[in-house]
C-alpha positions as CSV (number, residue, x, y, z in Angstrom):
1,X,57.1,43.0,48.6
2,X,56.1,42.3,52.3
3,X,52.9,41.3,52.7
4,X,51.9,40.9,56.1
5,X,49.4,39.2,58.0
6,X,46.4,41.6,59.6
7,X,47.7,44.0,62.3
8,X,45.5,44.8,65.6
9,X,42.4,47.1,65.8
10,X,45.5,49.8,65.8
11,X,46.3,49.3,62.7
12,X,43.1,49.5,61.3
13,X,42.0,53.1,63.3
14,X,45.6,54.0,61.3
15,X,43.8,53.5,58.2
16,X,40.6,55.0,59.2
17,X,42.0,58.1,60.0
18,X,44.7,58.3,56.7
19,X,41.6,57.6,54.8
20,X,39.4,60.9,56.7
21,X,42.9,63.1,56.1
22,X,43.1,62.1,52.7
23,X,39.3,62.9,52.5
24,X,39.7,66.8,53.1
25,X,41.8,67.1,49.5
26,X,39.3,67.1,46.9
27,X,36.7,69.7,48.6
28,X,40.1,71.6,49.2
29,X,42.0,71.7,46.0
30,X,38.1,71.8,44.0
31,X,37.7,75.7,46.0
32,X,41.8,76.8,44.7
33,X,41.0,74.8,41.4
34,X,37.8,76.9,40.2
35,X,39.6,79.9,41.3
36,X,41.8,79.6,38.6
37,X,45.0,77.3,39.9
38,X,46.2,74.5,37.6
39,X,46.3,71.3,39.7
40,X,49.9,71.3,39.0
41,X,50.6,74.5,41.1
42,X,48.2,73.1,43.7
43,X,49.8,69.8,43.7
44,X,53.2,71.9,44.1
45,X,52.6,73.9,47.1
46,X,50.5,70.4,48.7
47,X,53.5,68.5,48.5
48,X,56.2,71.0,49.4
49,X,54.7,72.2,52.9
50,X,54.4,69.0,53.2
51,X,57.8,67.9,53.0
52,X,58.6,71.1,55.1
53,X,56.5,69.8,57.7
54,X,58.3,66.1,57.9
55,X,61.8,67.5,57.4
56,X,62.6,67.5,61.4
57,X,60.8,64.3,61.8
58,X,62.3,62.5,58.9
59,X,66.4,64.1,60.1
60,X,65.3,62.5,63.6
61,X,64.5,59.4,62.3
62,X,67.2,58.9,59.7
63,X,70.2,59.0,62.4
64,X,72.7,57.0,61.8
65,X,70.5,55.6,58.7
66,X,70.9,57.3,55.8
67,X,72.9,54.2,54.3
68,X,69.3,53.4,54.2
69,X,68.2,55.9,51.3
70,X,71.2,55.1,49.2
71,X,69.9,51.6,49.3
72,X,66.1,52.7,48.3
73,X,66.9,55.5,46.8
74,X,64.9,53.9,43.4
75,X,62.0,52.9,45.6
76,X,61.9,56.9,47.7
77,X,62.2,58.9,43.8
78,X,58.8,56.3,42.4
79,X,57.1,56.7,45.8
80,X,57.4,60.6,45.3
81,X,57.0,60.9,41.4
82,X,54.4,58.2,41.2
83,X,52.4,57.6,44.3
84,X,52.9,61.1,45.4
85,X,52.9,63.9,42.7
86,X,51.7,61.7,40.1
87,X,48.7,60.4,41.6
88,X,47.3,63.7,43.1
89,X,47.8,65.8,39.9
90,X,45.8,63.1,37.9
91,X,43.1,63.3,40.9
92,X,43.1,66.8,40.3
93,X,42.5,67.0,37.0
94,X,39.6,64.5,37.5
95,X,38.2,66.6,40.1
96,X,38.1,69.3,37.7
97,X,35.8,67.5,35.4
98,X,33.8,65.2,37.9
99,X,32.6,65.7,41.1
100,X,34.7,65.0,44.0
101,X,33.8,61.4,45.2
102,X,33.2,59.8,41.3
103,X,37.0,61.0,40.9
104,X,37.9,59.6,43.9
105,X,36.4,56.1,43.2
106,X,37.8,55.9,40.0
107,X,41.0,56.4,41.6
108,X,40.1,53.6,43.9
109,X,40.3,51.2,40.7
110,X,43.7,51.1,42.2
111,X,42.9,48.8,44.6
112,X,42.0,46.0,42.1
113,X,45.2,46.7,40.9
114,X,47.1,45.7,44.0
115,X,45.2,42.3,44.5
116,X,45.9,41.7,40.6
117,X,49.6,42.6,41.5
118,X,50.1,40.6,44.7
119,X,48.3,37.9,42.8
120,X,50.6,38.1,39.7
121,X,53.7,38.8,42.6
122,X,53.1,35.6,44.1
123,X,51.5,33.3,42.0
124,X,48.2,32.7,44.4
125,X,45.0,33.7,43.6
126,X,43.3,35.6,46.0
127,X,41.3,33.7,48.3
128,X,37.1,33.3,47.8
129,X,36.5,36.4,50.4
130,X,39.4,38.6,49.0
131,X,37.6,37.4,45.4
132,X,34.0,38.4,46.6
133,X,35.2,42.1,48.0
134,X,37.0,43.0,44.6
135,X,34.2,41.4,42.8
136,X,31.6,43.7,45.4
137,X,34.2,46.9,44.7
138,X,34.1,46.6,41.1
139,X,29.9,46.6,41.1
140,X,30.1,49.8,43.3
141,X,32.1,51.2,41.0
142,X,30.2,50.7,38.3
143,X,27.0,51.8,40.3
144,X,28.7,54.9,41.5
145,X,29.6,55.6,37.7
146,X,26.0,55.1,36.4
147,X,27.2,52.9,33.7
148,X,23.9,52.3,32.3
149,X,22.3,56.0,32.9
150,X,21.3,59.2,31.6
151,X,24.0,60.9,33.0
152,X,27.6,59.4,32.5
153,X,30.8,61.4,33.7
154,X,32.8,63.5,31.6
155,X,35.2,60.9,29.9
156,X,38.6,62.9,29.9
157,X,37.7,63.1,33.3
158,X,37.6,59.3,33.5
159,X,41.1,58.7,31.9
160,X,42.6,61.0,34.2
161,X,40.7,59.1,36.9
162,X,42.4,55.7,35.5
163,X,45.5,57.3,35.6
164,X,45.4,58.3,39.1
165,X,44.5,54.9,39.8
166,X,47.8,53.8,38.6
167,X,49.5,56.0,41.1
168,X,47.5,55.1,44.3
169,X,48.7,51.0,43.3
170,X,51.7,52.1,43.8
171,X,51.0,54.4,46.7
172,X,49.6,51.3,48.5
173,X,52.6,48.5,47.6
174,X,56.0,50.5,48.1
175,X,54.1,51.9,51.6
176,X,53.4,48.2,52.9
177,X,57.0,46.7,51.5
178,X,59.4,47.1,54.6
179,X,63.0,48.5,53.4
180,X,63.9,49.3,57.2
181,X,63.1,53.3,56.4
182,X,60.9,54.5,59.5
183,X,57.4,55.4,58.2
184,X,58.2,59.5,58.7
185,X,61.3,59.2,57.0
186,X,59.2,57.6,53.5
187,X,56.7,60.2,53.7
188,X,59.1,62.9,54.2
189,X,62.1,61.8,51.4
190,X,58.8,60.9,49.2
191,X,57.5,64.5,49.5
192,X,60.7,65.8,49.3
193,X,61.4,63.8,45.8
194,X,57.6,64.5,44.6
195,X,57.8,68.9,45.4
196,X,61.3,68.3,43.0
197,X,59.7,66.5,40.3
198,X,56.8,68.6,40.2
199,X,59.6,71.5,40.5
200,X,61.4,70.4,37.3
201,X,58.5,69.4,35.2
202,X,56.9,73.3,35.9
203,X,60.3,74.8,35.1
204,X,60.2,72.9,31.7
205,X,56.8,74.0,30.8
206,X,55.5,69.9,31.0
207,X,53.8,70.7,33.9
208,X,51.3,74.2,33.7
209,X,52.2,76.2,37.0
210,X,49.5,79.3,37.8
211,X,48.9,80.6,41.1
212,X,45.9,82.8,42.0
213,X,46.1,84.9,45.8
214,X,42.4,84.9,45.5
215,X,40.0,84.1,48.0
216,X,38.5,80.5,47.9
217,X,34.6,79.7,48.9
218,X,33.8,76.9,51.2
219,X,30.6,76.3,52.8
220,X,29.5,79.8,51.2
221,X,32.3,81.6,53.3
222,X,35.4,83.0,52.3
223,X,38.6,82.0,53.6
224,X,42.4,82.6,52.6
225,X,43.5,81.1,49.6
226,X,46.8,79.8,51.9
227,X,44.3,78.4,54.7
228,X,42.9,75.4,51.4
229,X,47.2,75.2,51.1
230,X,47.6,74.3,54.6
231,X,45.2,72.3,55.2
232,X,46.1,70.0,51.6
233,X,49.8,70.3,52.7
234,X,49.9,69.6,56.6
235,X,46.5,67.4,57.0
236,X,45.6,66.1,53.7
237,X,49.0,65.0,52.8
238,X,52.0,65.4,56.1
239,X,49.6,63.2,58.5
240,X,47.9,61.5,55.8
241,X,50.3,60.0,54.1
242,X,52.3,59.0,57.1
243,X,49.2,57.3,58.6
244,X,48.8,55.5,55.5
245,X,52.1,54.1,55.7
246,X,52.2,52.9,59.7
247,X,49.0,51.6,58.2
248,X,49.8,49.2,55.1
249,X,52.7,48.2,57.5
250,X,50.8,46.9,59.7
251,X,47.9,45.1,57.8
252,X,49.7,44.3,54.3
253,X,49.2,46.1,51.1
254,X,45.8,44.3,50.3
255,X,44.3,45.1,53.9
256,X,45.3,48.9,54.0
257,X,43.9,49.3,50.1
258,X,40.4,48.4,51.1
259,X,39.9,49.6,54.6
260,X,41.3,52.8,52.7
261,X,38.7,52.6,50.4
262,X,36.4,54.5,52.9
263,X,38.2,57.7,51.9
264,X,35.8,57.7,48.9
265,X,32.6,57.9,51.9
266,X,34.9,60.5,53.9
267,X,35.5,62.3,50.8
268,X,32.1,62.3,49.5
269,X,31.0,63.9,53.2
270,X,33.2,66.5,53.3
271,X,32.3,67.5,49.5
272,X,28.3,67.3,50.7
273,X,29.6,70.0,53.8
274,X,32.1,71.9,52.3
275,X,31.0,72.2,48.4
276,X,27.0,70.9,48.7
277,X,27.6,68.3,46.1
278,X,26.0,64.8,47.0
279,X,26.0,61.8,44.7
280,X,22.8,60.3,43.8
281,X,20.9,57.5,45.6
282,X,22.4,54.7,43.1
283,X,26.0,56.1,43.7
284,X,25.5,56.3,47.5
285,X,24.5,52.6,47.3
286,X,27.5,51.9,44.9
287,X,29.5,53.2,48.3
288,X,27.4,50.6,50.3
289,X,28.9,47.9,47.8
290,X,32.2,49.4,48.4
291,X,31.9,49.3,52.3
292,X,31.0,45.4,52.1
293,X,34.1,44.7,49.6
294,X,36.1,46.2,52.7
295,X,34.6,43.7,54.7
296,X,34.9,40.7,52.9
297,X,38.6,41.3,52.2
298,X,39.3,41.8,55.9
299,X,37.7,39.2,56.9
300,X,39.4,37.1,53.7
301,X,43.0,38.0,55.1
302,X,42.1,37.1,58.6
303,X,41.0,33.7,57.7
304,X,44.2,33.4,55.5
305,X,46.5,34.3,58.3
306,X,45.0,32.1,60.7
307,X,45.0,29.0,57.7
308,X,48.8,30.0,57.6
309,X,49.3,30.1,61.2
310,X,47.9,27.0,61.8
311,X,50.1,25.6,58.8
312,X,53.5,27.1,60.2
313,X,52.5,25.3,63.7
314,X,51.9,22.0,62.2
315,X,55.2,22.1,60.5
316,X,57.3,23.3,63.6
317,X,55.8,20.4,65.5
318,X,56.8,18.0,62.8
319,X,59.9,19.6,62.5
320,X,61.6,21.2,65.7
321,X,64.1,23.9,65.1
322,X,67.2,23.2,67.4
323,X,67.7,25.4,70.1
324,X,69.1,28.8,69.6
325,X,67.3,29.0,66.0
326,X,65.0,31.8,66.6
């Protein structure tokens, strides 16, 4: 896996924005979902416009490389039935139980995951920063959860959470490794594999598949049930989940993970607007915690890079190249 020193302030307003796009979903998919879908048939339609959407992009990009998807085929088919379908029908199904922004931070549990896995990867710990913002995530989380109160989520709701975060791990380390696809081209091929693996699972019967042409409620209007469709399939996951990938390129797996953890604070906004449901005072201070685990990470990698860079230096100066060696 490539993992990258921080990116510029680019890189970052790449992850800010993929985190507000991926924010829109669960207010969305909650107004098909009590209408009667199954988050299977939701996740469905999500991922295929979406992959309709990319498919000029991703041909223009691919060019004269398609030897490229032969060589990652194994890595494009997880990306699409793991980080892609997998991870937003679990989300779904927790969203169907809890309310928007408690599924989403379970799902976020995800992100522990990635430091445990670059840490497990490499064999270095994270570094005391890195440490403190997983250590300030986790106590948000619980916060957010209301471990210790009156009113504890639905639990089947919780595994499903858990299981989503499984998916967005994986989301977050095959988007930052760097297999010489263009960032388009991954999203696209990973929609495109993820719409046919939802396909074949519905055909089966694994998967339930029911579509209601009903009207969905939003903001105590009524809109189309194919305007929730459009938005999930060309906001909340075509840009989304490219910006997410330019992203994690640029700032590493670890980076993009955390900063991206401010899709639970979108997320939570646009369920207050577009749903009226608003966490609690001690969950929106669990987001608070969250926020400052965003920081100390970034501010972790940063001083690792620079440690690094100062490290390379020393040894290039102790050690010329010869000329020509680039």
């Amino acid at each position: 896996m490539s993992q990258r020193a921080p990116g510029t302030g680019v890189g970052l307003w790449f992850a800010l924005a993929s985190a507000a796009t991926f924010g829109t979903s669960g207010p969305f998919a909650k107004s098909l979902l009590v209408e009667g879908w199954s988050s299977g048939a939701v996740v469905l339609l999500r991922v295929a416009g979406a992959a309709l959407a990319l498919a000029v992009p991703t041909a223009l990009a691919m060019r004269g490389r398609w030897h490229l998807l032969r060589r990652n085929a194994g890595a494009v088919l997880a990306y699409g039935a793991v980080a892609v379908a997998g991870c937003q029908v679990t989300y779904f199904y927790a969203v169907q139980r809890l309310d928007v922004g408690v599924a989403l931070l379970l799902e976020y549990l995800g992100v522990v995951l990635v430091v445990l896995w670059v840490w497990l990867r490499t064999r270095r710990a994270p570094g005391v920063l890195t440490g403190a913002g997983v250590v300030l995530a986790v106590l948000g989380l619980a916060l957010v959860l209301d471990l210790s109160g009156q009113s504890r989520p639905d639990l089947v709701g919780v595994v499903w959470g858990l299981l989503a975060a499984t998916g967005l791990a994986t989301y977050f380390v095959l988007a930052a490794h760097d297999s010489g696809l263009p960032p388009v081209a991954l999203a696209g091929l990973g929609m495109v594999a993820g719409a046919v693996v939802l396909g074949v699972l519905g055909l089966v019967g694994v998967l339930p598949m029911r579509f209601v042409a009903a009207d969905v409620v939003l903001r105590g209007s009524e809109l189309p049930w194919w305007v929730a469709i459009g938005e999930l399939a060309l906001v909340a996951a075509a840009a989304a989940y490219l910006l997410g990938i330019v992203a994690a390129r640029s700032l590493g797996s670890t980076v993009a993970s955390f900063v991206g953890l401010t899709e639970v604070l979108f997320a939570v906004l646009f369920a207050w607007v577009l749903l009226g449901e608003l966490p609690g005072a001690m969950q929106l201070g669990g987001g608070l915690l969250i926020l400052l685990g965003v920081v100390a990470v970034r501010a972790g990698e940063v001083r690792r890079a620079q440690r690094l860079s100062v490290v390379a230096a020393d040894a290039e100066a102790d050690f010329p190249l010869p000329t020509g060696v680039a």
